[in-house]
N, C-alpha and C positions, 0 to 999 in steps of 0.2 A: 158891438156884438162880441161876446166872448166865445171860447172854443177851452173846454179842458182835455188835457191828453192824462190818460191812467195810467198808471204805473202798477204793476201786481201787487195789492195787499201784502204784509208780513203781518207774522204774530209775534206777541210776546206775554209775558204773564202780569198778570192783575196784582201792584202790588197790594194792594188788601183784600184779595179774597184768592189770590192763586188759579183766577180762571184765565183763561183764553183773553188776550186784548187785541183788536185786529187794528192797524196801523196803516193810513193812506198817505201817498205823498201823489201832488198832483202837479201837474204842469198849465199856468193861465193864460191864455191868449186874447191879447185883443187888436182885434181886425190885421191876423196874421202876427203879431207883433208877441213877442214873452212880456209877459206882463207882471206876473204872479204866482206865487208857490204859495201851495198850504198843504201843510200836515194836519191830522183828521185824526184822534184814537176813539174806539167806542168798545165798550167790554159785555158784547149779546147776554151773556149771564147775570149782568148787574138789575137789578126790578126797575130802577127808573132808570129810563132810554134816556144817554146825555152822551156829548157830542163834544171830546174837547179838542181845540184847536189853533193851528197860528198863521197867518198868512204875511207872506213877505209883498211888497209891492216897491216898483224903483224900477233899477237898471238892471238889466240878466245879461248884457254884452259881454264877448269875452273881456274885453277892458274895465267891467265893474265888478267890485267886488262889496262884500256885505256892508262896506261905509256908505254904498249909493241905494241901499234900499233900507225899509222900516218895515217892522214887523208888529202886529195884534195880534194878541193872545183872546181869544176867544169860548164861549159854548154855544151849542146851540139844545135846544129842546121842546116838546113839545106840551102848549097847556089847551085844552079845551081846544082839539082840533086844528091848531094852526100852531107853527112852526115860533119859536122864541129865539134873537140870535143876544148873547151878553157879554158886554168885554170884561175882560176877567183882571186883575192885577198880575206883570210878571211873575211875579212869585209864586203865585196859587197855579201857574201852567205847568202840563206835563212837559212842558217844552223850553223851558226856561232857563234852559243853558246851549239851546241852539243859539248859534254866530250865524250859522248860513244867510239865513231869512233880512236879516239885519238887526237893528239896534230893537228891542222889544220894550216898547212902550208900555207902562202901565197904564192903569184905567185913567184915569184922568188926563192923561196926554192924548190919548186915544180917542177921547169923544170929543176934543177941541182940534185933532187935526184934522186936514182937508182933504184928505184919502178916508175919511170916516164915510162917506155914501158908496163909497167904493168896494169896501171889505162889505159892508151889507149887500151889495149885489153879487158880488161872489159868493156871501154865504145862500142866497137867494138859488144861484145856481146849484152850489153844493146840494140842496134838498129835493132839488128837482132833477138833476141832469146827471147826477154822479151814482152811478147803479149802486155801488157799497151802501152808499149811507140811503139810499130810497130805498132799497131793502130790508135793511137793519130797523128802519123808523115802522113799515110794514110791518116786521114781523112780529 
């Protein structure tokens, strides 16, 4: 069972269209334990709702740092009423010079490693559990 702790949204601005972009960073828990970070951006002003994102998974003790954990880059969106989650290639991330998270996998690394069911169940929680982004997809 997971647990995610919120952090206060920040904004910043839309590099191509200069609107509002609202920025999540989350804390993942499993059964008590830190599990997981993901950052979340979404720009309310843009016409298609998309969801872009990167989750770290590994070691959060004070004695680990970004070499003991891996990070996917991510979207998520929605087609025909249900929820689409896609691994993206580093490069194409708005997040693609974060260190924190860890080493950032491209697409193809991503869907052969074996935390790959794992970021789809966090993305899974993100749609349901994380008020930012279940309001944003509502509205």
């Amino acid at each position: 069972m997971i647990r995610i702790e919120f952090e206060e949204p920040t904004a910043s601005v839309c590099d191509c269209c200069g609107q509002s972009t609202v920025r999540l960073t989350r804390f993942v828990y499993s059964d008590g334990d830190a599990r997981a970070v993901y950052y979340a951006c979404f720009t309310p002003g843009h016409q298609a709702k998309r969801i872009s994102g990167l989750v770290g998974l590994g070691e959060w003790g004070e004695d680990a740092g970004p070499e003991a954990r891996t990070a996917f880059p991510f979207v998520i969106w929605t087609e025909q009423d249900s929820f689409q989650v896609g691994l993206t290639s580093a490069a194409d991330s708005p997040y693609r010079e974060v260190a924190f998270l860890g080493r950032i996998l491209d697409r193809t690394e991503a869907l052969k490693h074996p935390w790959l069911q794992e970021v789809f169940h966090i993305a899974d929680h993100m749609v349901s559990d994380d008020p930012a982004i279940v309001d944003y997809f509502a509205a």
